[in-house]
Residue, then its C-alpha position, 0 to 999 in steps of 0.5 A: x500500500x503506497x502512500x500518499x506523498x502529496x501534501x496538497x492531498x493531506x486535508x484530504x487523508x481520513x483514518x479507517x482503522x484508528x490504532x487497531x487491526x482486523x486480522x482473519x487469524x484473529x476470526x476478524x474481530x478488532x485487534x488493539x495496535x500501535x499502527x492506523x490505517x489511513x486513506x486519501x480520498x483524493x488518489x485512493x492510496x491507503x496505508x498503515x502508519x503509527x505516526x504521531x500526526x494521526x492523532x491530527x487527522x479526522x475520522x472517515 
């Protein structure tokens, strides 16, 4: 998953899945993690970071 590089885009990056996971070995259930994945509704490029700026950014 490549991310988003551009900073004009970043008003537009949304958090999916805040510090947490959902694995098919833990039966899909929620996961606590140190990482969030996030996605740019701009170009659609989504990845998981566990950055401090992820706090800064809104729900989507």
């Amino acid at each position: 998953m490549p991310a988003c590089k551009e900073r004009t885009h970043r008003p537009a990056w949304r958090v999916v899945v805040r510090r947490a996971n959902y694995s098919a070995f833990n039966g899909g259930r929620r996961t606590p993690s140190a990482y969030s994945l996030l996605r740019c509704t701009e170009c659609g490029a989504a990845w998981r970071t566990k950055a401090a700026y992820v706090s800064d950014i809104p729900n989507g």
